[in-house]
C-alpha positions in Angstrom: -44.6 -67.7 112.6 -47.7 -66.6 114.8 -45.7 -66.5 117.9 -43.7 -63.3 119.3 -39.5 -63.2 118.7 -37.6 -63.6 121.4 -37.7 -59.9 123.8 -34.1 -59.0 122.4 -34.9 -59.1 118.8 -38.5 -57.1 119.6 -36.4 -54.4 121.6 -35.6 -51.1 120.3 -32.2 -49.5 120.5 -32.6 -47.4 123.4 -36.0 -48.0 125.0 -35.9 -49.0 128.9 -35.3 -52.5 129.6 -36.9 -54.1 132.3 -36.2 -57.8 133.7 -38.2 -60.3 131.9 -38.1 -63.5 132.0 -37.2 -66.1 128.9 -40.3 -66.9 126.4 -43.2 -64.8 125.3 -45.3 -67.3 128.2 -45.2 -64.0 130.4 -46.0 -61.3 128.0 -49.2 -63.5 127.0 -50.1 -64.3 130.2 -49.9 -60.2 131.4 -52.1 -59.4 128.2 -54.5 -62.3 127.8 -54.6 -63.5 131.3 -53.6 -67.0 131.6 -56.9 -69.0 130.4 -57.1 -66.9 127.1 -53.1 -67.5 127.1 -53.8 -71.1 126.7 -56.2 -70.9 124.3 -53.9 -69.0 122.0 -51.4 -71.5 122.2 -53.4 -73.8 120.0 -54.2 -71.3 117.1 -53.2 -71.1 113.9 -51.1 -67.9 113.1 -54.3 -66.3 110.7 -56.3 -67.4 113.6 -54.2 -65.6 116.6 -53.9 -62.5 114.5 -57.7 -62.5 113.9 -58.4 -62.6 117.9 -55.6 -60.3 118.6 -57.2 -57.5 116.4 -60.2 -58.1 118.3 -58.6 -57.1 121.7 -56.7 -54.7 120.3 -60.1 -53.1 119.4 -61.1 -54.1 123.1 -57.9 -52.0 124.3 -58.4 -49.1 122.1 -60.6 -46.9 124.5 -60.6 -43.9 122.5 -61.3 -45.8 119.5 -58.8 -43.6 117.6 -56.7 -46.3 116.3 -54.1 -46.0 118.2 -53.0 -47.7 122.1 -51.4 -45.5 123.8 -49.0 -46.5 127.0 -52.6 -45.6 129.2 -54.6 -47.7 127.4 -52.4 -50.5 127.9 -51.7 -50.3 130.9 -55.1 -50.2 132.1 -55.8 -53.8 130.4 -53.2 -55.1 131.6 -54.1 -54.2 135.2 -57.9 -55.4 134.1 -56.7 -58.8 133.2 -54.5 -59.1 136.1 -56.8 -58.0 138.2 -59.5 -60.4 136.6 -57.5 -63.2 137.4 -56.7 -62.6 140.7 -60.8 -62.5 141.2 -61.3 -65.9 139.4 -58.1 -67.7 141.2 -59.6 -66.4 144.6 -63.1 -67.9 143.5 -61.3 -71.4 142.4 -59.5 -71.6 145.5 -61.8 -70.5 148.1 -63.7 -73.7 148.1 -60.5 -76.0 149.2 -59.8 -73.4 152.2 -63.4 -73.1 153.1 -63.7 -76.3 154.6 -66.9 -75.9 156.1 -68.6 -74.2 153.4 -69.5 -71.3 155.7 -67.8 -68.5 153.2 -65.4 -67.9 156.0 -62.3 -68.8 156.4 -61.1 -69.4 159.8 -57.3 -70.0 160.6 -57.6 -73.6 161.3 -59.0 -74.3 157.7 -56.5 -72.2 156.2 -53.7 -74.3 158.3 -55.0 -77.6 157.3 -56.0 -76.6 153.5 -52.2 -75.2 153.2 -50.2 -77.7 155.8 -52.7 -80.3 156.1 -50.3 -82.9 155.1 -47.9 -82.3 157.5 -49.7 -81.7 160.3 
């Protein structure tokens, strides 16, 4: 009940389609980000709608009531871009081997190949 119908059934007839993959997984993870994705997997459907109005609000720049195809597109590009910051952060300790905030090629080789070198 508190989850999103499949993409065909949400789809009017004769918007643009666009390739998507199976699953709403995607969708939530390109508007949440994939942390706050998570999280909503475990909420009750009063409790999902409750948090969504709240970014809605967040999304809402104008505050007129309304998202318009700017307004979305600008969170989506600030979550996205949000999570490529804190991925980089998370992984930048396992390449920086030597904890000098650099990363030479060497570390890189043996954080990524290490294994099978």
């Amino acid at each position: 009940l508190g989850k999103p119908m499949a993409r065909q059934e949400r789809a009017r007839p004769g918007a643009a389609q666009h390739e998507d993959r199976p699953g709403f997984q995607y969708d939530h993870e390109a508007f949440l980000g994939k942390e706050e994705a998570r999280s909503f997997d475990q909420l009750s459907p009063e409790e999902s709608r409750e948090r969504l109005g709240k970014i809605v609000d967040r999304i809402d720049d104008d505050k007129d009531g309304y998202i318009t195809t700017e307004e979305l597109k600008t969170w989506i590009k600030r979550v996205q871009k949000r999570y490529i910051y804190e991925n980089v952060a998370k992984v930048w300790k396992d390449y920086d081997l030597n904890k000098d905030d650099k990363i030479a090629w060497e570390e890189y080789k043996q954080a990524t190949y290490g294994y099978y070198l």
